[in-house]
C-alpha positions in Angstrom: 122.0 95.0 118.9 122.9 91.5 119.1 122.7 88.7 116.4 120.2 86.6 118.1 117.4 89.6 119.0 118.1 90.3 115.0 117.1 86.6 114.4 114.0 87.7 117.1 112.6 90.4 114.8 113.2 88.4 111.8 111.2 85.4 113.0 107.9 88.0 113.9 105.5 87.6 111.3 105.2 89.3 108.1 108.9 90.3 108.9 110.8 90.3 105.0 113.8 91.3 106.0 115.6 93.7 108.6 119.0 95.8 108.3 121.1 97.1 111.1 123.2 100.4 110.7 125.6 102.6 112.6 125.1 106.1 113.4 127.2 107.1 110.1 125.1 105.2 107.8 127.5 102.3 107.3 125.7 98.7 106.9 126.3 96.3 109.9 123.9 93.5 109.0 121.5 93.2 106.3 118.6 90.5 105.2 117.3 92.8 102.8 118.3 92.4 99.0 117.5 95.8 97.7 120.2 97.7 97.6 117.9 101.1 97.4 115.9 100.4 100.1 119.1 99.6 102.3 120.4 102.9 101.1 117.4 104.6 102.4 117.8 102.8 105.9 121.3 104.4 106.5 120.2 108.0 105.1 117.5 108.6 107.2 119.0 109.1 110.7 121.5 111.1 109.1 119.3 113.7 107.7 116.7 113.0 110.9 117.9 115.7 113.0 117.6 118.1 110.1 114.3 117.0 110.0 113.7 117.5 113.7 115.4 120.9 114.1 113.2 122.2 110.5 109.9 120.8 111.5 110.2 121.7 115.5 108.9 118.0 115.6 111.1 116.9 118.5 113.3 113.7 118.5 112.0 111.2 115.6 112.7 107.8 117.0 110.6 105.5 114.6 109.5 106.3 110.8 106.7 104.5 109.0 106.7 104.2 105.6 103.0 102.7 103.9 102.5 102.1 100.4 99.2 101.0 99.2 100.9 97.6 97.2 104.8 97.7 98.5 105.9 96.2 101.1 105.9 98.5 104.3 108.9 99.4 106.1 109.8 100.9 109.3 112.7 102.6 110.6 114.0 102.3 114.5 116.3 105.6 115.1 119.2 105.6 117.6 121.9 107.2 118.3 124.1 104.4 118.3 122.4 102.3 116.2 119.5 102.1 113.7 117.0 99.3 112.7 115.0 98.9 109.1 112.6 96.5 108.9 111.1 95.7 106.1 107.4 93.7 106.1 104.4 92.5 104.5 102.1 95.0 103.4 98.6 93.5 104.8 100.3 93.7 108.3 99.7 95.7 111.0 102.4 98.5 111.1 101.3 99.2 114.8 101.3 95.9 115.9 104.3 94.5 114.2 106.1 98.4 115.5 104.7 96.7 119.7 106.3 93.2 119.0 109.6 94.8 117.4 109.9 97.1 120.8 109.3 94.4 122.8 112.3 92.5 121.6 114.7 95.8 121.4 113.8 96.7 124.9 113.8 93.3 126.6 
């Protein structure tokens, strides 16, 4: 993922911030400040396919994450790459998760 379709997904609305990692968990690119929440980014795809193989849920690609007065975030899993991106939390998870696709895949 490129700088400019980062800049893309930053400039959607109710986007707070977005980090990039690589498949090791090591921090590529970061707009977010938390440190924690950046920490959690780069675990995740490392413990996904423990997740997969344990729940027979087949390949995770995307996590959501909802709390009722956080903000929300949502995880983008590759295996080359993954995306966190953090947002507003009166937003439309589904509708911000389409406009975020959009950009990767165009």
């Amino acid at each position: 993922m490129n700088p400019e379709m980062l800049g893309k997904i930053t400039a959607i609305k109710g986007v707070i911030g977005v980090t990039l990692t690589d498949p090791y968990g090591e921090l590529l690119s970061s707009s977010i400040d938390d440190e924690k929440v950046n920490e959690f980014i780069a675990f995740l795809p490392g413990i996904t396919p423990v997740i997969e193989e344990g729940l027979g849920l087949g390949v995770v690609s995307q996590v959501m994450l909802k709390g009722p007065q956080l903000d929300n975030l949502t995880i983008f899993i590759d295996k080359g790459q993954s995306l966190g991106v953090q947002s507003e939390p009166r937003g439309s998870m589904q509708v911000l998760s389409r406009q975020i696709k959009e950009v990767i895949t165009s």
